[in-house]
C-alpha positions as CSV (number, residue, x, y, z in Angstrom):
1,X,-38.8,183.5,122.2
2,X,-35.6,185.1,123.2
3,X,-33.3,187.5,121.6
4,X,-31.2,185.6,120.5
5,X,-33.6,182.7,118.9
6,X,-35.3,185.7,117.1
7,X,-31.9,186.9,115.8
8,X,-31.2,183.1,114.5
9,X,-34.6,183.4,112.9
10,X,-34.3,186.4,111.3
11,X,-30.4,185.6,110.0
12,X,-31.9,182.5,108.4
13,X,-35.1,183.6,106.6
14,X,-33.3,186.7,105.2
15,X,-29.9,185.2,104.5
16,X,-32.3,181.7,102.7
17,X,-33.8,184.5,101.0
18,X,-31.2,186.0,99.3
19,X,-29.8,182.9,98.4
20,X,-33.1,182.0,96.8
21,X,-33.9,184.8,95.1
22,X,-30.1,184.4,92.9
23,X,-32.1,183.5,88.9
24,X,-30.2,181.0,87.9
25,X,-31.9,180.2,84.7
26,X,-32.1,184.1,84.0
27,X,-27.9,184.2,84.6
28,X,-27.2,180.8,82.7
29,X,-29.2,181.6,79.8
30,X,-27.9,185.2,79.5
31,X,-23.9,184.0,79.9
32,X,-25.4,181.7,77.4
33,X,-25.7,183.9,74.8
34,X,-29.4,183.3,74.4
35,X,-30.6,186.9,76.0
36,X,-33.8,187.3,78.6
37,X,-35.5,184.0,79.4
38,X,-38.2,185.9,80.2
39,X,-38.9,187.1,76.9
40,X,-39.7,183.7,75.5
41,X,-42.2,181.1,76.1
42,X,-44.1,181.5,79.5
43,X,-41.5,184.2,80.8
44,X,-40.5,182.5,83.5
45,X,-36.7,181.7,84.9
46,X,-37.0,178.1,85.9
47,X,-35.6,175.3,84.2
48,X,-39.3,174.4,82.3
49,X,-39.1,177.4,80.7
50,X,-34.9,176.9,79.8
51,X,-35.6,174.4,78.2
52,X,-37.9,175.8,75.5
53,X,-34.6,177.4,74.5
54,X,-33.3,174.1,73.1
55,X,-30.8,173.6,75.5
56,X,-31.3,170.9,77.6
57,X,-27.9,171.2,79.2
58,X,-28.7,174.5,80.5
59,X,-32.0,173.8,81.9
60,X,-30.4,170.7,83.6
61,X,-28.6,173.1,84.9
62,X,-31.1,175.4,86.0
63,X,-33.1,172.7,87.5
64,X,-29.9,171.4,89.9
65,X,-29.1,174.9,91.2
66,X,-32.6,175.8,91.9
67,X,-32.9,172.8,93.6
68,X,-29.5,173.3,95.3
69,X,-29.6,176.5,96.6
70,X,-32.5,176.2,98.9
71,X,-31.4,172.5,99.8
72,X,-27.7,174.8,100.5
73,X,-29.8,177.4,102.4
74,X,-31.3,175.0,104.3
75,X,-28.4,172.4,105.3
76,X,-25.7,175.6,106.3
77,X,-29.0,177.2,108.6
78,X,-29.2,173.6,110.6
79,X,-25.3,172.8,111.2
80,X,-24.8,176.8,112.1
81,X,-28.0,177.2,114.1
82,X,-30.2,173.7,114.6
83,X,-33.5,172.3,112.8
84,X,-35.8,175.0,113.0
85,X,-33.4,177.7,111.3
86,X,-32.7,175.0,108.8
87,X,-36.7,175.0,108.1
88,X,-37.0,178.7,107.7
89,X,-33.9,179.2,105.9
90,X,-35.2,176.2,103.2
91,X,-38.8,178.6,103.5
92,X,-37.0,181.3,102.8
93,X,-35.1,180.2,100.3
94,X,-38.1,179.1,98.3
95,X,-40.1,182.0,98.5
96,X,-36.9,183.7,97.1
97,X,-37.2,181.9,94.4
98,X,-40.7,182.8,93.7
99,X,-40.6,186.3,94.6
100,X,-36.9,187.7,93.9
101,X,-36.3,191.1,95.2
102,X,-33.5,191.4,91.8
103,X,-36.5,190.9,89.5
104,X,-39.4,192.8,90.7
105,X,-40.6,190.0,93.0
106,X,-41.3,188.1,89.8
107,X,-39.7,184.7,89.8
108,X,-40.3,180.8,89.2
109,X,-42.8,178.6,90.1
110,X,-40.9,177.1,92.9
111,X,-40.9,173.2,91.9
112,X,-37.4,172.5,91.7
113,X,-36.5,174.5,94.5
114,X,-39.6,172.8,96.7
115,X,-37.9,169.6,95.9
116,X,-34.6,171.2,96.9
117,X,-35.8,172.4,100.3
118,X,-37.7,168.8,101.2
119,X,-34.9,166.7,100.8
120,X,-32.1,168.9,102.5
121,X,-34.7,168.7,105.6
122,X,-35.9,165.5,105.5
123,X,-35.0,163.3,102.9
124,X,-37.8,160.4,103.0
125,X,-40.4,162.8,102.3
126,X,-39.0,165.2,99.8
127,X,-37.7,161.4,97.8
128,X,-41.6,160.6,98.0
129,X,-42.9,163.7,96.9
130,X,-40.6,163.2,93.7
131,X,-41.9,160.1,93.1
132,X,-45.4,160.8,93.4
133,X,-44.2,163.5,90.8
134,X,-42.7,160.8,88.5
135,X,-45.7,158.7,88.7
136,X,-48.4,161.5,88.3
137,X,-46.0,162.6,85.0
138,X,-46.0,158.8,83.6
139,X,-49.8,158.4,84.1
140,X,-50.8,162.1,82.9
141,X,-47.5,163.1,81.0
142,X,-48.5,166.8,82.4
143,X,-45.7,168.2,84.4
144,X,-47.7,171.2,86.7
145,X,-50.6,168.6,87.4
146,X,-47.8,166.0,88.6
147,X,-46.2,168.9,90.6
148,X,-49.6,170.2,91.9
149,X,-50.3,167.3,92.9
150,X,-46.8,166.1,94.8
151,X,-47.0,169.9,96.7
152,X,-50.4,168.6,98.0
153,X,-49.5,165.1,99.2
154,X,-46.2,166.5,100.9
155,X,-47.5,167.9,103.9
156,X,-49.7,164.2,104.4
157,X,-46.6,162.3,103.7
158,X,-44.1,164.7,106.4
159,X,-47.0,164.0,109.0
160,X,-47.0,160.4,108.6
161,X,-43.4,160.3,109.2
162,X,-43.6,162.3,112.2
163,X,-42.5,165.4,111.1
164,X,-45.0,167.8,111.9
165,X,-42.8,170.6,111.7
166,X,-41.8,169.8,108.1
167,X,-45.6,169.0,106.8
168,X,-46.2,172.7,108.4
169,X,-43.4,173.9,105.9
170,X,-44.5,171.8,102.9
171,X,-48.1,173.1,103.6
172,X,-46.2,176.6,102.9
173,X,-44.4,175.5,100.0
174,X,-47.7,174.2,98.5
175,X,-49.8,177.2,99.1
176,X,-47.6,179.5,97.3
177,X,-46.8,176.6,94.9
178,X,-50.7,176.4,93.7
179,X,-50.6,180.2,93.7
180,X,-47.7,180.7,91.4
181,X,-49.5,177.7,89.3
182,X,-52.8,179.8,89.3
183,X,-52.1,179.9,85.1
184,X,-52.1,176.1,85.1
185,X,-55.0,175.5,87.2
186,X,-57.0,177.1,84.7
187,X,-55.4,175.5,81.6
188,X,-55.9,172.3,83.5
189,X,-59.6,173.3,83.9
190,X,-60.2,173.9,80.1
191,X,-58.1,171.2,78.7
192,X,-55.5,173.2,77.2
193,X,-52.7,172.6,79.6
194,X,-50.2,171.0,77.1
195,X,-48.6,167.7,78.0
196,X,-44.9,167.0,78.7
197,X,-42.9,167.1,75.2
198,X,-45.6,169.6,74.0
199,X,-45.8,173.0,72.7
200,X,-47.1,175.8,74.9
201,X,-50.0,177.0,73.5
């Protein structure tokens, strides 16, 4: 690798990052009026957990810049630098979501912003991925089970479009994905993971 494709490399994943790591739910809610998200329901920033406010306009909110900024991070990285930047920007972008140097490395879960990154790269598999999401939450009306489950089919669906170097980046997305849903798994496992519309226990 030369210099300069390391320097690309490095001005993607850390300028993804930062734009990742902005909490958009944590900024909208505040500006909002409605003080820390993450003092209410599951404590977390994304657009789930904005919604337990009430406010369904603000977690629609939440949910399209998540999505956005790594799909943003993602599409400036390929037209300034090529595909591959464009890849690690949209990585780094999501795992500044999940682990935001502002908040103590303490951020979402990532689903949104998963979504966000997949279709800026390549479209047909991150418009899959959210449909396996919509047909996992109308069979199952659970919302982490449908996203656990569209993390683990994206890296099959990427590879059986060609795209090995995406299904290697959705394989990252879904690792940290299942690891940032490790609360989840467990409710899943006991039964007391409560469906979409439901309260949180």
């Amino acid at each position: 690798m030369s210099i300069w494709t390391l320097a690309a490399m490095l001005m993607a994943a850390g300028g993804g990052y930062l734009l990742g790591s902005i909490p958009f739910g944590l900024v909208i809610t505040k500006l909002a009026g409605l003080g820390d998200i993450r003092a209410i329901g599951s404590g977390n920033i994304g657009a789930t957990n904005v919604l337990r406010t009430g406010r369904k306009d603000l977690a629609l909110a939440t949910l399209v810049l998540d999505a956005g900024k790594a799909g943003v991070a993602a599409l400036i990285f390929t037209w300034l630098i090529g595909t591959e930047a464009g890849l690690v920007a949209g990585g780094a972008a999501f795992f500044g979501h999940c682990f935001p140097v502002w908040l103590g490395f303490k951020g979402g879960k990532g689903v949104a912003t998963f979504y966000g990154t997949i279709l800026a790269v390549a479209w047909p598999v991150g418009l899959l991925a959210a449909l396996t999401w919509i047909g996992m939450a109308l069979m199952m009306r659970i919302s982490s089970l449908s996203a656990l489950v569209a993390a683990a089919a994206s890296p099959i669906i990427a590879y059986a479009f060609g795209r090995g170097d995406v299904a290697i980046l959705c394989l990252f997305l879904a690792v940290i994905i299942y690891w940032r849903h490790r609360a989840n798994i467990a409710r899943l496992l006991d039964g007391s993971e409560p469906k979409i519309g439901g309260a949180k226990a």
